[in-house]
C-alpha positions in Angstrom: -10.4 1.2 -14.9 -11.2 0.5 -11.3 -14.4 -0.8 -9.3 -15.3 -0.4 -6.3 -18.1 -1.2 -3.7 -18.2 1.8 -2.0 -22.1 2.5 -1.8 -22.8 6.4 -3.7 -23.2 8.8 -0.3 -25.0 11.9 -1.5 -22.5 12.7 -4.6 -24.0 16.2 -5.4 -22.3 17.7 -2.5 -18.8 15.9 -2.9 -18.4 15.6 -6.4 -16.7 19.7 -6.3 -14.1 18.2 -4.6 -13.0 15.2 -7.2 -13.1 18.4 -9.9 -11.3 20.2 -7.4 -8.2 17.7 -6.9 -8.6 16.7 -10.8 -8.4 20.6 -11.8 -5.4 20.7 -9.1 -3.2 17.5 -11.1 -4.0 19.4 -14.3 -2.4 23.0 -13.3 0.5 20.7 -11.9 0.9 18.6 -15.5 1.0 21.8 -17.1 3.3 22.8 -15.2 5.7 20.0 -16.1 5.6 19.8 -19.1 5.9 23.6 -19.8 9.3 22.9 -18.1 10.2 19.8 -20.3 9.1 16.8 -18.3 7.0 14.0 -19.6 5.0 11.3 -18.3 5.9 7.9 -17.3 4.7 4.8 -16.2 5.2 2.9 -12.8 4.7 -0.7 -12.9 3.8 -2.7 -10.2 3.7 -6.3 -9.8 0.3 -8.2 -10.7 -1.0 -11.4 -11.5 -3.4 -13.5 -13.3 -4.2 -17.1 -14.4 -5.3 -19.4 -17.4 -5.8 -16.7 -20.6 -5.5 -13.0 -18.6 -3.2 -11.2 -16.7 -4.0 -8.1 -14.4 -1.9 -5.7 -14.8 -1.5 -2.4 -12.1 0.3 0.6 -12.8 0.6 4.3 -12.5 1.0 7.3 -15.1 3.5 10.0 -13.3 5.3 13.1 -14.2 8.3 12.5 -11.7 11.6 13.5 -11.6 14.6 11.0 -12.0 15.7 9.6 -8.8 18.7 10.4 -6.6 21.4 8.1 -6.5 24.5 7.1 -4.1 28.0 7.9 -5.4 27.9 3.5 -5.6 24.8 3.4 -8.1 22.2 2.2 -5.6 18.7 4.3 -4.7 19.4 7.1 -2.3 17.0 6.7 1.0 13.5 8.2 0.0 11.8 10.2 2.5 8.2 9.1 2.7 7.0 12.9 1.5 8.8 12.7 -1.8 6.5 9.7 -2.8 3.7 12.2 -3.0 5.3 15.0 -5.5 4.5 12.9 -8.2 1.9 14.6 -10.6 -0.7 11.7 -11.8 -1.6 11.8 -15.5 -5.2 10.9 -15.9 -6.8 9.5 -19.0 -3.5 9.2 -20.4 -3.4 6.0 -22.9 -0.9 3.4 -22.0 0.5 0.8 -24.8 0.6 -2.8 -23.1 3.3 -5.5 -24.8 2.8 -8.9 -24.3 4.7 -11.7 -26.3 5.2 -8.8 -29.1 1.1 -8.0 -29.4 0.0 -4.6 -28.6 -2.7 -3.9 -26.5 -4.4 -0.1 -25.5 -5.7 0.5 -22.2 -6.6 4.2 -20.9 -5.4 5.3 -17.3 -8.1 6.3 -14.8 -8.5 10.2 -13.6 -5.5 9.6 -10.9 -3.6 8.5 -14.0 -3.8 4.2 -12.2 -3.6 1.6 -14.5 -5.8 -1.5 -13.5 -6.5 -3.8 -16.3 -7.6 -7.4 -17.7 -5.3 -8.3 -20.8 -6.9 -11.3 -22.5 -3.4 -12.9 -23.7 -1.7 -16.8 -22.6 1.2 -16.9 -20.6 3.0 -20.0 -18.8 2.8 -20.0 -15.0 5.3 -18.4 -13.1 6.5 -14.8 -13.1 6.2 -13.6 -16.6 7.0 -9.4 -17.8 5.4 -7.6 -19.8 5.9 -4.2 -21.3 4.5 -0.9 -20.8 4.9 2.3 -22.0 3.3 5.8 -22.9 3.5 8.9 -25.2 5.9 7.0 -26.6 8.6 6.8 -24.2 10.8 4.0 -22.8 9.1 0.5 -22.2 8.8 -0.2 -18.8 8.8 -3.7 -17.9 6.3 -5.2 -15.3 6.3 -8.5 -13.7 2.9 -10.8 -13.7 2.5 -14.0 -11.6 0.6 -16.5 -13.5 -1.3 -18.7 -11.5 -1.5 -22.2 -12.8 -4.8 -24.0 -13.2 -4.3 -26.9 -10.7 -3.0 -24.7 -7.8 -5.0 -24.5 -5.2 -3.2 -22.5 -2.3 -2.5 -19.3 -2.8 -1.8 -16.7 0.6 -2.9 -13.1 0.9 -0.8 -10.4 3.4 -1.6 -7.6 4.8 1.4 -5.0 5.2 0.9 -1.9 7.4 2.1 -3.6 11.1 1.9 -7.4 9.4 5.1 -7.4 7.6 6.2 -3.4 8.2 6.3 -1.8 11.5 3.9 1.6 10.7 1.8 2.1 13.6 -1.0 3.5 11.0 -4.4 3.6 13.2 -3.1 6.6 14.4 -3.7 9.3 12.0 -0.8 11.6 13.4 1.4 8.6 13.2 0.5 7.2 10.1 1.4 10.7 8.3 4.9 10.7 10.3 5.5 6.7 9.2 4.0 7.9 5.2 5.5 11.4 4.7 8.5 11.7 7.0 10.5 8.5 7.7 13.3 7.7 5.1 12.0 4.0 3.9 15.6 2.6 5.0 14.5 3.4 8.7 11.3 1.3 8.4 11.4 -1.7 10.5 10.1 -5.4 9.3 8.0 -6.9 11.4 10.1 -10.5 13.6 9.9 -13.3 11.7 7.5 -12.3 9.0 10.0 -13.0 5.6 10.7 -16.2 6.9 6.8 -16.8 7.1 5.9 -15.6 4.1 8.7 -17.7 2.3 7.8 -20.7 3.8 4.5 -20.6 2.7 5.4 -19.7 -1.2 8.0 -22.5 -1.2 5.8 -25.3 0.7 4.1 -25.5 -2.5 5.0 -25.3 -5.9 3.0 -22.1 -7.3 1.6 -20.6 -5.0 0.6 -17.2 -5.3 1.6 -14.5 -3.0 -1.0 -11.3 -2.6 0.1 -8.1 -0.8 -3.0 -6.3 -0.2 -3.0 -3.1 1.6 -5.0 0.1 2.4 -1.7 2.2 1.5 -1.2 4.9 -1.4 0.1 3.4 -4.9 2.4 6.6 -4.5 4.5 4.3 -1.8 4.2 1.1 -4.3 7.9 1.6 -5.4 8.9 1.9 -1.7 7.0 -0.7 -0.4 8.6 -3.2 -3.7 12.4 -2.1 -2.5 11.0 -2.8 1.4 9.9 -5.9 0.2 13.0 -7.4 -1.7 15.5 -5.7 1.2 14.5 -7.6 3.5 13.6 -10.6 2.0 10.4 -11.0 2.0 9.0 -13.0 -0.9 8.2 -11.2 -4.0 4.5 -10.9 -5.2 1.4 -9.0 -6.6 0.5 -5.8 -5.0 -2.7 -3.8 -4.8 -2.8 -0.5 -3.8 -5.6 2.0 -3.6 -5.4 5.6 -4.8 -6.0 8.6 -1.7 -8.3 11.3 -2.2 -12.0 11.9 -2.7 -14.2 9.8 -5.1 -16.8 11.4 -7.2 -19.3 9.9 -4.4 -17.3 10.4 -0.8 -14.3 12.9 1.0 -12.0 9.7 0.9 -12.0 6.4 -0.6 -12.6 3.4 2.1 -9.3 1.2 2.8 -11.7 -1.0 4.3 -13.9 -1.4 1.2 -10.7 -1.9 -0.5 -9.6 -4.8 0.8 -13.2 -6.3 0.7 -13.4 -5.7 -3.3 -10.4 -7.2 -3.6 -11.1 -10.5 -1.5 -14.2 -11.1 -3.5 -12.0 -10.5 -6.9 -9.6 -13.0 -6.1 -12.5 -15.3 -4.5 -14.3 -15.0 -8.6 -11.0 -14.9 -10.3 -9.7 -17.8 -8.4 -12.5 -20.7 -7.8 -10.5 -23.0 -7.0 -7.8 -21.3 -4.9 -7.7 -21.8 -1.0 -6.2 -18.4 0.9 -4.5 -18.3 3.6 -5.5 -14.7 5.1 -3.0 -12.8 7.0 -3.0 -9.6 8.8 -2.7 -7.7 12.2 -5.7 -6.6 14.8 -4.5 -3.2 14.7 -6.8 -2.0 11.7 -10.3 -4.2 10.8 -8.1 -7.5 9.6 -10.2 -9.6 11.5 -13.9 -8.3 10.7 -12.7 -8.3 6.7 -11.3 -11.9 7.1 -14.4 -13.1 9.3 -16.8 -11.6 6.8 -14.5 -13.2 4.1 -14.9 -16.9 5.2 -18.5 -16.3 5.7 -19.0 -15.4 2.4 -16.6 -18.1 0.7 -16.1 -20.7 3.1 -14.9 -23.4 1.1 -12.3 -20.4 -0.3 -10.6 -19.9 3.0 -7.9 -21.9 4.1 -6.9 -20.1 7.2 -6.4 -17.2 8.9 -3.3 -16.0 10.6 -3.8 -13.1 12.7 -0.2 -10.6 14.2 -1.5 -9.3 18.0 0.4 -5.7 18.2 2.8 -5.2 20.7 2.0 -3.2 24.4 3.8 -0.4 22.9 2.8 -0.5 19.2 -0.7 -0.9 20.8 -0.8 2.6 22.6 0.8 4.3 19.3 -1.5 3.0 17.1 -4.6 4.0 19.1 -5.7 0.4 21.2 -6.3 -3.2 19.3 -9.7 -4.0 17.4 -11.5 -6.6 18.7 -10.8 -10.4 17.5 -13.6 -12.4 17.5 -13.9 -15.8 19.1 -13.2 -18.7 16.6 -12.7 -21.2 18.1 -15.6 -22.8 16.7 -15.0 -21.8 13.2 -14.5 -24.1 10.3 -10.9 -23.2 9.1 -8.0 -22.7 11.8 -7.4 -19.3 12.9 -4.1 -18.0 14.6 -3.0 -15.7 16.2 0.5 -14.6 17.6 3.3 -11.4 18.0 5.5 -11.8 15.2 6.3 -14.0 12.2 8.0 -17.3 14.5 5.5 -17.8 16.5 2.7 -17.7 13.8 4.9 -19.8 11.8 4.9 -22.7 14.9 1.1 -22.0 15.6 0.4 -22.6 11.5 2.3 -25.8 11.7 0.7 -27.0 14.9 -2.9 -26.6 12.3 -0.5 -28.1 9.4 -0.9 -25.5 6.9 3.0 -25.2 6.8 
């Protein structure tokens, strides 16, 4: 279901592991469903434009979750995100406008799929479902042919406080911290909202190296603190048929070029932090597609946040670049140095 540019590094000496992890998930399902559970889907926000849609999901065996005497989502501990048991090759029914369409999960039981179907612009839902179970609905924004801004956010220390360079850190920030103790980043809602409402249809891209398992997480992060809603992609941990782990990195560069072919005529505005390789992608990016970029908005890391996540990358000097770059310590003073280039 998935692609990915991650070049084959000798795969006769790591593909035991992938069986290994795949044979794990499968004495896990078996498990499950010996004691009654069934699989589910997740579904998580996509997009698409003129006559698709990409739609992104997950095939789980979870439990239900824990709610507060007043109906709301108990606080999650990071760890409990990972106890779901993915479903692979499990066939998922798509619903869109009452026509069915078939699609087949990948071996981590992710869901990433073109659906050739019309929809108007805006957000749209869709329904999803498998085994037969309970239609799960999942929102799509469709992009409309004549926009032509669109804005794509980094989230680990851009919009969410995570200190994740640091390998120690990032597992306290992912497995331990209840997701009602994680911190937004200053400023950075009012940003992003800014940006979505200067003009009419613009699309909004979270694009992270995190774990689809923290997708539903992330989503109530998101909508808490009022940050606008949009697509999200997600990678899925663990070894590849043809390395020990998949590349976040080669992630987000996949990704950029997907939305660069999808999207011709869209102009990005790039955001992200210098605490992971932001800037290289986004420099390599607007070499590639020049005439694709609009901008690129860059969050410096605190002192502190600096010396828990392991130092600052390098940022490049662009000042002689052809598209404004920025760079600034939280969401307000990005937000003045993007007007001062007037893409606000």
């Amino acid at each position: 279901m998935r692609t990915t540019s991650e070049p084959p590094l000798e795969p006769r000496k790591i593909l035991w592991l992938a069986r290994l992890e795949r044979r794990f998930h499968a004495w896990r399902e078996r498990r499950a469903r010996r004691r009654g559970l069934s699989a589910t889907i997740a579904a998580f926000p996509g997009y698409g434009g003129e006559g698709w849609l990409r739609i992104v999901g997950r095939v789980l065996i979870v439990r239900a979750p824990q709610r507060t005497q007043s109906g709301e989502l108990a606080s999650v501990r990071g760890w409990r995100s990972f106890l779901g048991i993915p479903v692979g090759f499990a066939p998922v029914t798509i619903t869109v406008d009452g026509r069915e369409h078939t699609v087949v999960a990948d071996r981590g039981g992710v869901v990433d799929t073109v659906i050739r179907e019309q929809l108007e612009p805006g957000w749209q839902s869709v329904l999803l479902s498998v085994e037969g179970g309970e239609p799960v609905e999942a929102r799509v924004f469709i992009v409309a042919s004549d926009v032509t801004t669109g804005v794509v956010c980094d989230i680990d220390d851009t919009v969410m406080v995570t200190a994740l360079p640091r390998p120690l850190l990032a597992a306290w920030n992912s497995f331990v911290v209840a997701e009602h103790a994680r911190v937004p980043v200053p400023g950075m809602a009012v940003l992003l909202e800014r940006l979505v409402r200067a003009r009419q249809g613009t699309p909004m891209i979270y694009l992270s190296t995190g774990a689809w398992n923290v997708a539903p997480t992330l989503t109530r992060f998101l909508s808490r603190h009022l940050f606008p809603a949009g697509a999200m992609l997600l990678t899925d941990w663990g070894p590849t048929h043809e390395r020990w782990f998949r590349s976040g990195q080669a992630h987000k560069e996949e990704n950029l070029r997907r939305l660069a072919r999808e999207f011709p005529d869209v102009r990005w505005l790039l955001i992200g932090d210098d605490g992971q390789h932001d800037d290289a992608i986004y420099t390599a990016f607007t070499r590639e597609h020049p005439s694709q970029v609009a901008g690129v908005a860059i969050r410096r890391l605190s002192a502190a946040e600096a010396v828990l996540a392991g130092g600052r990358t390098a940022v490049d000097d662009h000042t002689g670049a052809d598209v404004p770059w920025v760079t600034a310590s939280d969401g307000a003073r990005l937000l003045e140095r993007l007007e001062d280039v007037g893409l606000v």
